[in-house]
N, C-alpha and C positions, 0 to 999 in steps of 0.2 A: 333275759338275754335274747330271747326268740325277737320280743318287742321292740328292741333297740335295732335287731338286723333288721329288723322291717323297714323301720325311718332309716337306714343306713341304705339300703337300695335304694330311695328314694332322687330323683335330680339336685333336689336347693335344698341345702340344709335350711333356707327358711320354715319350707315345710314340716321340718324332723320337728323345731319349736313351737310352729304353731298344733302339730298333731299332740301335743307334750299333757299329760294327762296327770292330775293327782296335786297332792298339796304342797306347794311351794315350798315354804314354811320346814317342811320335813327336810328336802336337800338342804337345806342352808345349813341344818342341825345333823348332817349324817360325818363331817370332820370332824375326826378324832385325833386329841397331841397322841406323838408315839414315835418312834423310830421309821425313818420313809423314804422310797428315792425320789432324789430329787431331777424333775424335767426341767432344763433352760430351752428356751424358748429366742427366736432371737429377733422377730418382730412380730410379736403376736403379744396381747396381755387382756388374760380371760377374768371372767368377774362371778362370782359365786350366780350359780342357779341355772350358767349359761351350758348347752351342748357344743362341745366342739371336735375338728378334728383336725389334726395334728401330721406334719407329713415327717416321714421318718428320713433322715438323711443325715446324721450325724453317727460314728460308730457307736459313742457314748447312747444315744439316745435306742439304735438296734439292741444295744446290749441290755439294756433299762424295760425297752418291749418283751424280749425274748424271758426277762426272770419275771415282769409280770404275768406273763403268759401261763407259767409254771404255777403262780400265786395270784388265779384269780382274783380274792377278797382283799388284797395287799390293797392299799393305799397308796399314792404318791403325791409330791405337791408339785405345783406347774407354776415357775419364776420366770420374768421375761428379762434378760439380759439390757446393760443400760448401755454397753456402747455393741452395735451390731456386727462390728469389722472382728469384734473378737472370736476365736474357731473354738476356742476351750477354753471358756470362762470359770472363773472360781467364787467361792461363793462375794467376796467381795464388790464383783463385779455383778450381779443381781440387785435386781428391785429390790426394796426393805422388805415387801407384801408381794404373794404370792395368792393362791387358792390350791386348796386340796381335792383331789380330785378321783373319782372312779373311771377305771380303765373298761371298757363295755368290748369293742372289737377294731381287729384286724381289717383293712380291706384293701385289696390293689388298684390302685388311679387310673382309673378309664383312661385309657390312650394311651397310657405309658407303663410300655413293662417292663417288669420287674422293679416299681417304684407301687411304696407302698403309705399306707399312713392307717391313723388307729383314732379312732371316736372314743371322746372322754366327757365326762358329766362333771363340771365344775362343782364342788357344796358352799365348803365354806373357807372364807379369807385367813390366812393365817402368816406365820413371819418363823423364821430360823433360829436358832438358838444355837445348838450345838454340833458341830459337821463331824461325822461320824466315818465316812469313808469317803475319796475321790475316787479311787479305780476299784472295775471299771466303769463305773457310774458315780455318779456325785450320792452319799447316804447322808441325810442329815435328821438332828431331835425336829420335831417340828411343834410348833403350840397352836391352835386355832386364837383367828383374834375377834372377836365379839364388834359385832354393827350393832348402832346404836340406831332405831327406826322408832321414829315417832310416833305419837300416838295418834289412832285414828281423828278424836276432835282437833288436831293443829292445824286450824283453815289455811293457815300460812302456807303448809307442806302440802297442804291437800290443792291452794290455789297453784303453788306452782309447778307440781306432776299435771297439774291438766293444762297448765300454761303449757308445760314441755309436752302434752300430747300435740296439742295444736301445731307448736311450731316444727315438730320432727315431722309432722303430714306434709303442713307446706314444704320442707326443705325436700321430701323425700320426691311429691308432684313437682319439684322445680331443678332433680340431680338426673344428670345423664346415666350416672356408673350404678346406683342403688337400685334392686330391682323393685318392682312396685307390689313383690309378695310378701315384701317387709314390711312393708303398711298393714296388709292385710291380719300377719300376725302380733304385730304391737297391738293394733288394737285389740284383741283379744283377750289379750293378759290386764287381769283387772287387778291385779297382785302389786303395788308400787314398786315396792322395792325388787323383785323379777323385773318390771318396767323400767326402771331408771339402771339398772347393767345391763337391758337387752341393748338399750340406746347407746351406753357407752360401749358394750362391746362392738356393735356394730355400725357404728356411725366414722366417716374419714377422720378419727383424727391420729393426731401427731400420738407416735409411743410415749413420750415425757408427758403430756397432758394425759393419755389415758392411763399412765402412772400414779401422775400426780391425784386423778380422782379415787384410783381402787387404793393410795395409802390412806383416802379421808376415811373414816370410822363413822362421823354421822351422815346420815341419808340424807339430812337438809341439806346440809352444806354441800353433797356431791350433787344434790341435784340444781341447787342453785348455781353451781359451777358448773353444768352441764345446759344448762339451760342459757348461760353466757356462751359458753363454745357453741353453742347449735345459732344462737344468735347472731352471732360473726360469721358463720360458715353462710347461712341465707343472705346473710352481705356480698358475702364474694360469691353466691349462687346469683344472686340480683345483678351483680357486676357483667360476670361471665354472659347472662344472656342479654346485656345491653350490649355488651361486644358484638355477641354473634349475630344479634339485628341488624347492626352497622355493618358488619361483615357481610352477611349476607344480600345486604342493601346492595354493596359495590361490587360484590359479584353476580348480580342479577346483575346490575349495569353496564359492567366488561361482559357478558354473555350478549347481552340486548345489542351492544356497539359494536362485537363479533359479529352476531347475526345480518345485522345490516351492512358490516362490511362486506361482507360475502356476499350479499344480496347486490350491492354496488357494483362490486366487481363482474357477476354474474352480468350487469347491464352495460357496462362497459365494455365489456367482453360482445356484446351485441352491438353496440356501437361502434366500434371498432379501435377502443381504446384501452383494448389488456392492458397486462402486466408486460407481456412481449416483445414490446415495441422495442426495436435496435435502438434505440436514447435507452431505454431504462434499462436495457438490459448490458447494455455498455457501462452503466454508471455500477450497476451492483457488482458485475465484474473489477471494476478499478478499486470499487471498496472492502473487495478481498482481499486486496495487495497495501491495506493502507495501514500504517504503524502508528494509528492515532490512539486518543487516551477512550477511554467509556462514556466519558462526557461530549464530545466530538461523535464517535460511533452513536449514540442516543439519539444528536441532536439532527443527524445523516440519517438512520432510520426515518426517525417525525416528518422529515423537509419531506421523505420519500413519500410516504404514507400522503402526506400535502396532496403531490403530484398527481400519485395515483386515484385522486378524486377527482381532476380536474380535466376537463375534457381538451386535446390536443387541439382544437380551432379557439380553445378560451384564448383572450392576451395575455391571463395571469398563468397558460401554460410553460409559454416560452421563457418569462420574471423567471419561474421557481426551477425549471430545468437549468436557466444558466446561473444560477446560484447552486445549481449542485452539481454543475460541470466544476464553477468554480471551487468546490471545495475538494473534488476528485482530482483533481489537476494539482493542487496545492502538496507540497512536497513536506507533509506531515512525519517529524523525526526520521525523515533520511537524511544522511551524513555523507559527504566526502570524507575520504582518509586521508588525515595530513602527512606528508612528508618531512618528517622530522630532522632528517639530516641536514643538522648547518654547518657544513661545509657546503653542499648542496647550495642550502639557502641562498649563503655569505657569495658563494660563485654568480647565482643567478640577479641577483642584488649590483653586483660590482658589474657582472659585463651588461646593464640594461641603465644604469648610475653612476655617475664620475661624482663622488662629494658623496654629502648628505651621509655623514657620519652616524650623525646623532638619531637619525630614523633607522638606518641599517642597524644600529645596536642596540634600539628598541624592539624592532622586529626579531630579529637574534635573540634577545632574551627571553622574550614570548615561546619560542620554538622550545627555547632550554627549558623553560621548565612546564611546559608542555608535555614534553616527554618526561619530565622525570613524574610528574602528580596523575598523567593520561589524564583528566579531565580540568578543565578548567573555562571560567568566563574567557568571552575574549574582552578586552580592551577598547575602549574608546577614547582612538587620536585623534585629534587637530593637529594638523599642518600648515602650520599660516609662514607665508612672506610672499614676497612681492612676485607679480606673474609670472611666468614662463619658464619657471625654474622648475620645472618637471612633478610638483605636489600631482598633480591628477595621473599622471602617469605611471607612478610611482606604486600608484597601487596595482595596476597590472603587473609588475614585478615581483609583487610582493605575492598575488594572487599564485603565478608560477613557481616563484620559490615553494610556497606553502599545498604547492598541486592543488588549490581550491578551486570554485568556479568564481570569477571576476564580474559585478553588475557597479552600474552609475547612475547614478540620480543625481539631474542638476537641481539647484534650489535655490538657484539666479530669479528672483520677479517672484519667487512664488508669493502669493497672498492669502491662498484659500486651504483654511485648517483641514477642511475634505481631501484634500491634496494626499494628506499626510494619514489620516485616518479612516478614510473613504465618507461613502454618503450612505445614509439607512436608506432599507430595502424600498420605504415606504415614498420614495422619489421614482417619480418615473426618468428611467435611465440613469440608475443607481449603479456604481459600480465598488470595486474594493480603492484603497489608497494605494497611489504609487508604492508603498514600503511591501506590502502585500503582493501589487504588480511584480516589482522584478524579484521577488521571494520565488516565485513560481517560475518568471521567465531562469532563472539560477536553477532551478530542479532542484533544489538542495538547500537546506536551510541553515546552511553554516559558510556564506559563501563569503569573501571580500568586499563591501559595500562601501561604495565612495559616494559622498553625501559634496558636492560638489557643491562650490561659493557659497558657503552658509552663511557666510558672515552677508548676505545678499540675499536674505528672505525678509520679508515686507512683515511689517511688524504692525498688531491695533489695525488691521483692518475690520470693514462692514462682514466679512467671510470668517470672524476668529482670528485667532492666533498662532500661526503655524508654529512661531516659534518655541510657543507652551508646547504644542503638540508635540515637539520634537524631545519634551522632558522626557515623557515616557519611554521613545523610542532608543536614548543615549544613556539612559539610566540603569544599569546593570543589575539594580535590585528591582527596577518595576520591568525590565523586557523580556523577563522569564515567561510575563502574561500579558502581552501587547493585544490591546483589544480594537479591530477593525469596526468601524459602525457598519458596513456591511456583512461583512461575515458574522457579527455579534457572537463571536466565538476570541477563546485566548488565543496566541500564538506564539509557543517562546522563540523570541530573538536572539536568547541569551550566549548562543553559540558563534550570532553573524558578526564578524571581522570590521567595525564600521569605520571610516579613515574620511572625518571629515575634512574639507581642505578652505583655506580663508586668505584673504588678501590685508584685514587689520578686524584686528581682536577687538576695537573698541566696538564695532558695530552689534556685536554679540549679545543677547543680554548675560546678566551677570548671573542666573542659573544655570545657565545652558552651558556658557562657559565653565563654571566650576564643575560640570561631569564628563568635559574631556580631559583629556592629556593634553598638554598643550605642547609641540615641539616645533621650534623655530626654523624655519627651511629658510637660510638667509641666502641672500644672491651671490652669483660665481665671482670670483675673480677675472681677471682678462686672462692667465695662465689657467684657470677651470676650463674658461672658454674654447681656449685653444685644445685642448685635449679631448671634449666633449665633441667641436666640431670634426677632427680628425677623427675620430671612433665612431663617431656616429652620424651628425650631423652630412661632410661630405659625402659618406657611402652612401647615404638616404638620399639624397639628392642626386646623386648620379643616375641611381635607379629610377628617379621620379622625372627625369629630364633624357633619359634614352642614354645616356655615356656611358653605361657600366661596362660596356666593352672597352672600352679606353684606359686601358692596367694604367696604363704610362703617364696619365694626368692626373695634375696631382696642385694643391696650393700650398705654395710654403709657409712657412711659419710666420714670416715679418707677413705676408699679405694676410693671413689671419690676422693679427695683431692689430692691422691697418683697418681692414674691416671690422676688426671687434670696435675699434675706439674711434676711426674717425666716419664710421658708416651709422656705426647703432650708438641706440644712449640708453642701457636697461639693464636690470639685476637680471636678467631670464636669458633666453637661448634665442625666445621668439622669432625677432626681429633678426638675429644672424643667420638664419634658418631662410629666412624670406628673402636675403642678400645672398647669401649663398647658389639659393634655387635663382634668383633674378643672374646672377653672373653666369650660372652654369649654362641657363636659359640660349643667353649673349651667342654661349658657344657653342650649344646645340642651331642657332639659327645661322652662326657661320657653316659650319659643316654641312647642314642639310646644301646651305646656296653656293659653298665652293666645291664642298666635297670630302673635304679635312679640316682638321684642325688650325689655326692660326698660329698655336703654339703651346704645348703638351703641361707647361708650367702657368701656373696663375701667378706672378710676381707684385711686389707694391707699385711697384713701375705700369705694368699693363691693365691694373685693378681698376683704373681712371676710365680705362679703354672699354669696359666692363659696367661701371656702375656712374659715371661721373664724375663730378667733381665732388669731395667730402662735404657733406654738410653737416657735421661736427670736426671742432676740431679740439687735442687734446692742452688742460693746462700744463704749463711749463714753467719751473723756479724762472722766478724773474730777476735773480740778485738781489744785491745789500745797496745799490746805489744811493741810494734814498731814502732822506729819518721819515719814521713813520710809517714802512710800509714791511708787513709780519706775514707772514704765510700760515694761514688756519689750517684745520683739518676738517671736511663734514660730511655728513653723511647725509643721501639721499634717496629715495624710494629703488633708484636706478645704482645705487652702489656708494663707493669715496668719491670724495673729490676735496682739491686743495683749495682755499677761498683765501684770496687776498683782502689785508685788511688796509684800508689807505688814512692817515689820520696828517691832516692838513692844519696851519695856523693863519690866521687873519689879524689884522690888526683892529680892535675894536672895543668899544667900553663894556663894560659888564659880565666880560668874557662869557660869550653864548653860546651853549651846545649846538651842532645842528648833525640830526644821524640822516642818509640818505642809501640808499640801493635799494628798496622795496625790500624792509624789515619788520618780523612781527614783533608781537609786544614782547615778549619775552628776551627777543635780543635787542630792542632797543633797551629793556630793563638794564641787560648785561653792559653794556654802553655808559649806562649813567652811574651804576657801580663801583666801572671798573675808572672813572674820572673821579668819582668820591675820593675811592683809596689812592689813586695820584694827588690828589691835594691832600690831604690829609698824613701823605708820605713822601710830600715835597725836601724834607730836609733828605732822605735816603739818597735824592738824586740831586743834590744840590742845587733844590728851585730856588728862585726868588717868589714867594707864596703872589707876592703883586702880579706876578705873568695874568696867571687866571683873571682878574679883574680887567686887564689891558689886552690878551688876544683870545679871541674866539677859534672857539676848536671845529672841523668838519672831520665830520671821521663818514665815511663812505667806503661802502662792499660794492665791487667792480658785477657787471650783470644786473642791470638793474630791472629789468624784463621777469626775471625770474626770484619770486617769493624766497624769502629765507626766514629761517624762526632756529631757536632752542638756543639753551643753555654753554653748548659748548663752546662758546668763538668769546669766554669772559676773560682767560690770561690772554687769548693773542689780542682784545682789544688793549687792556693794562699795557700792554708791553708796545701797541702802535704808540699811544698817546705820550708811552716812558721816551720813547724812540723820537718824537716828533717835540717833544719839550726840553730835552736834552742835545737835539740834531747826533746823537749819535748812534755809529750802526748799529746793525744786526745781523747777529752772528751768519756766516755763508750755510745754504741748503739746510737751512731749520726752522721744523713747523712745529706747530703746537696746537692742543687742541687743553680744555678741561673748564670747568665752570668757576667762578670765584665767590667769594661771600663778603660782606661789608670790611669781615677782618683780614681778607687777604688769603683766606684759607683757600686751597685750591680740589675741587670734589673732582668724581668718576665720572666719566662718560658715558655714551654706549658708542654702537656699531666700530671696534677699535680695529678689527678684523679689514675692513674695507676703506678704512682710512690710510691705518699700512701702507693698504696694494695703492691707494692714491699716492700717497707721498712717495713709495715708490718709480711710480711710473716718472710721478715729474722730477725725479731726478734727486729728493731729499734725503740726505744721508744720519741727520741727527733728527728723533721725533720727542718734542716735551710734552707728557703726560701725569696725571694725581698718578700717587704711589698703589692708592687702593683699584688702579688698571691694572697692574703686575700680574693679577688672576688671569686676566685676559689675556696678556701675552701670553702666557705658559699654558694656556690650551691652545695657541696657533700652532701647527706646524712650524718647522724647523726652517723650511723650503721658503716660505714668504718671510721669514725674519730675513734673511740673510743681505747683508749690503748695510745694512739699518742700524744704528745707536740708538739705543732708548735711554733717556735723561729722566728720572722719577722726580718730582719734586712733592711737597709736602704746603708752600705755601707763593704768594706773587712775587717775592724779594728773591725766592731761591731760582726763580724762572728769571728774572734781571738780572742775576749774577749771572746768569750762562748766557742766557741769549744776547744783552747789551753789550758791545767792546767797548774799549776805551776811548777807540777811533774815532775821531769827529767824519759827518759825507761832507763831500767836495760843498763847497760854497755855502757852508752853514748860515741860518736866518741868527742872525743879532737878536737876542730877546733880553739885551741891558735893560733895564729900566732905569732911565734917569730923573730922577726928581727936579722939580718945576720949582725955579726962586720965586722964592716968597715977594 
């Protein structure tokens, strides 16, 4: 005992085994079977021959010290538990193999008191049989289990214990955690079998592997399986310090590129070009305040770091500072807060907008659910029709409704893809893209963005393709990440409001087109007109012309009327806007040179006195006088309008078409059609089929100055030619409008809304339209049907019943045909 306390004083228990004196051979054989308590262990697994010590901290385990204590010469066997989470395992839960062990001493753990643990002398391997008592220690029968150690001539065993010498040196000169006094004492032990548990007990491995080697029974086999494990572990020792070469490499490197930062700095600091300077210190201040991603922050850092290499009289000083003004300045995830109340909206909308339904209730809907999800893309509209109908405006309203901030971008001429995307850094006088520009000039990157005459960007130029460029920008699954060439950073758009606005959809290409909304802003009526000028239109002009003092002047209604239709000729406000201002002008320059007014009303009477004489004037139903002569319906950039169809007979062989008013192909199509199905339907109007062979037809559209084309003028031509081959009328104030087919069938139009107000105005009481318009009527308002019959028909017979009377015109043409004696 004295001899044992001595090695227990000692620092390394390496030490206690290398001072370890006498014959091996003897421990192995000092385990006896017998009745014993039993030690679990719960990551520790000892091997016959080895010293160990053992730290006491289980109750079971104090109580297990304290009876050997009493019983010296007692015996115990030492099991290492196979799962370690368990706190009081049973025997179940224990290794198959164990070793038996002598209990030597007591001692308390340097550093920690009242924490104690006890030194124990492994002998010999043994296994359980019978469990004799749990409380309060585990008792069980124990058997010693016999190792089977080869005989000194098996070179096999002999070559690979010195194989396993060699490789446990290397692994032990190549491990950071093993001290190198374990070297010292392996090789000492010239005992194999002491040799091959010194290794397994004290080498890193896994509990289940050094299990698995203390159940093997022959010394071959544990050492040939030991000899694999020390061989994989030099693996991953070989690994580990190719890491840390590499590692080491690149921080020698980040040291080396420190040091000479500092050194740099230190020089520039003597040049006069710190870190201090009001630029740089202005930028790092704006980049505290800035709500950008890590990626952004990283790439702000770097630019900085650039900077601060670069001496403040360099050219490439000034390049990199305002690339990094530019990116401070950029309004990275800051939001305006929307105003979601639409009432609110709907108010701000209606007093800044007369019409334009179908926009206000897109916008309205947007708001709605808005606030009900709080987050959402925005939307990408197109607003297309005809000019001056307030699309670009429209989005300042919209901006107000929504408390956003409001930018514009025209994209009239543009040609150059850089426009849109910017220019890389690597151009001298490189700057960001317009989208970019007013992203910043908006401070906020959720603002209303009106992307003005798109349909009017230059397409397959030498500069790119703005138009492509614009995929990205319009596309709500790619503008989360809109990439600048100058900034070469993402920037999500996905928040900005974009409202682009177009004069004709054809010009579009067909990508670009398919990622807006497309919503039709179609032109006023002459009643729009008039309400829009009253609200808005005259106050603005007063203001703009010095009369807003003048409560008392005022234009009435007929002289609006008068000005809308026989001054202007347009879907839009424009041009009433600039007659407006030129009239009020008239009366600002009376007043300044008399001193007053001339007369407080603007009437249709004194409108002449004002603007001159009309240089439009409006159509007017022209009566039934006349076979042959129908009143169309059409439609034109500038609104309805009524189109007279004239169809004349000639006497002459071969009966020859001839179309005349400056017509395209399409309504000359219509034209030859609609004479097919008159011949072809000669008996319904009781021709003589001979006519056609003997008079030539001239069918002529009044206005011949001005172009005309499309589909719809194919019943009013059927029904001129019905009218002019029959000499009989047609019916009083009824127009028509709709396309025909070989069989008479009569299709849909469009623009039926401003046909209406045409036939309207000139005075037409009955309008004949295809049955499949009915959709159209019943989205107009109430307000423009009224005065109006609508006649649905389905085919060209059913439009001859109604429209043709029975009545012959005054002095009908003779179209007997008499046959020539033979």
């Amino acid at each position: 005992m004295d001899r044992f306390a001595q090695l227990m004083a000692q620092d390394s228990p390496v030490q206690m085994f290398a001072e370890f004196e006498g014959d091996i051979n003897k421990i192995f054989e000092q385990g006896k079977e017998g009745d014993m308590p039993i030690l679990t262990t719960r990551n520790m697994v000892n091997f016959p021959g080895v010293l160990t010590s053992v730290t006491i901290a289980r109750d079971t385990t104090r109580q297990l010290v304290k009876y050997i204590e009493k019983h010296p010469k007692q015996q115990f066997a030492m099991f290492c538990q196979k799962d370690q989470n368990i706190n009081e395992p049973t025997v179940e839960d224990l290794n198959d193999y164990g070793v038996i062990a002598q209990f030597l001493k007591v001692f308390e753990i340097p550093g920690h008191e009242n924490r104690y643990a006890f030194i124990a002398q492994a002998t010999t391997r043994c296994r359980i049989t019978d469990v004799i008592q749990e409380e309060p220690f585990l008792r069980a029968h124990v058997v010693p289990e016999q190792e089977f150690l080869p005989d000194e001539t098996d070179i096999e065993f002999t070559t690979v214990v010195n194989d396993l010498r060699h490789r446990v040196k290397e692994y032990i000169e190549k491990s950071d955690t093993i001290p190198f006094e374990l070297q010292l004492s392996l090789h000492g032990i010239e005992d194999s079998a002491f040799f091959l548990n010194m290794v397994a007990y004290h080498m890193p491995l896994s509990l289940t592997e050094k299990m698995r080697l203390l159940n093997e029974s022959d010394m071959k086999m544990r050492a040939l399986s030991l000899l694999q494990l020390i061989n994989r572990e030099i693996q991953y020792a070989n690994l580990r310090l190719d890491i840390q070469s590499r590692t080491q490499h690149t921080i020698d490197e980040e040291q080396k590129h420190y040091f000479l930062r500092q050194q740099l700095k230190s020089i520039n600091k003597e040049l006069g070009s710190e870190e201090g300077t009001p630029e740089k210190a202005k930028l790092r201040e704006k980049a505290k305040t800035k709500k950008w991603s890590e990626a952004t922050k990283e790439v702000f850092e770097k630019e900085m770091d650039r900077l601060e290499q670069l001496h403040p009289q360099s050219s490439d000083y000034n390049v990199q500072l305002t690339f990094l003004q530019k990116i401070v300045d950029l309004p990275w995830g800051e939001y305006t807060t929307d105003d979601l109340d639409l009432k609110r909206a709907e108010k701000v909308l209606n007093r800044d907008h007369y019409g334009m339904e179908k926009v206000k209730e897109r916008i309205l809907e947007y708001i709605a659910v808005l606030s009900l999800r709080g987050d959402l893309k925005s939307p990408i509209l197109c607003l297309y029709g005809p000019p001056g109908v307030g699309k670009t405006s429209l989005g300042k309203s919209i901006a107000d409704a929504l408390k956003r901030k409001y930018v514009r971008m025209s994209l009239g001429g543009l040609h150059d893809e850089a426009e849109i995307r910017g220019h890389r850094r690597t151009y001298v006088g490189a700057m960001p893209g317009r989208i970019i520009k007013n992203i910043e000039k908006a401070g906020t990157s959720n603002p209303v963005f009106i992307l003005d005459e798109i349909d009017k960007v230059t397409q397959g130029t030498n500069h790119g393709d703005p138009a492509s460029a614009l995929l990205e920008v319009l596309d709500p699954e790619q503008n989360t990440a809109f990439h600048d060439n100058y900034l070469d950073m993402d920037y999500d758009l996905s928040k900005v409001l974009f409202i682009a606005t177009a004069n004709d959809l054809s010009t579009i290409p067909g990508p670009l087109r398919d990622r807006m909304e497309i919503i039709e802003v179609s032109g006023y009526t002459t009643e729009e007109k008039i309400e829009i000028a009253k609200r808005h239109l005259v106050p603005r002009e007063k203001d703009k012309t010095g009369l807003k003092s003048e409560k008392t002047l005022t234009i009435q209604k007929k002289a609006l009327e008068k000005l809308i239709e026989r001054y202007t000729r347009e879907s839009g406000v424009r041009l009433l806007e600039k007659q407006i201002n030129k009239s009020l002008r008239k009366l600002a320059f009376y007043k300044t040179r008399d001193g007053e007014l001339p007369y407080n009303k603007i009437t249709p009477e004194n409108l002449e006195d004002l603007l001159g004489k009309p240089p439009f004037y409006r159509d007017i139903y022209q009566g039934n006088k006349y076979a042959g002569v129908v009143t169309g319906l059409a439609w034109t950039s500038v609104g309805g309008e009524i189109l007279f169809i004239e169809t004349s007979l000639s006497k002459g062989k071969n009966g020859k078409l001839t179309l005349t008013g400056n017509l395209g192909d399409v309504m000359k199509e219509s034209a030859v059609i609609a004479l097919e199905y008159v011949k072809s339907h000669a008996d319904l109007l009781n021709l003589d089929y001979r006519i056609f062979d003997n008079w030539n037809i001239h069918i002529h559209v009044p206005e011949g100055a001005t172009p005309k084309d499309g589909p719809s003028a194919g019943i009013t031509i059927a029904t001129s030619i019905a009218s002019a081959l029959t000499q009989r009328k047609v019916r009083k104030n009824v127009a028509m409008t709709g396309e025909i087919t070989l069989r008479g069938k009569v299709l849909p139009v469009g623009g039926i809304k401003e046909k209406i107000l045409a036939a309207k105005r000139a005075g037409i009481t009955d309008i004949m339209l295809c049955s499949a318009n009915k959709k159209d009527i019943d989205e107009i308002p109430e307000i423009y049907l009224k005065g109006v019959t609508f006649h649905y028909v389905e085919d060209v017979k059913d439009v001859w019943d109604f429209a043709l009377t029975k009545e012959k015109v005054e002095n009908p043409i003779d179209l007997t045909i008499i046959e020539e004696s033979k």
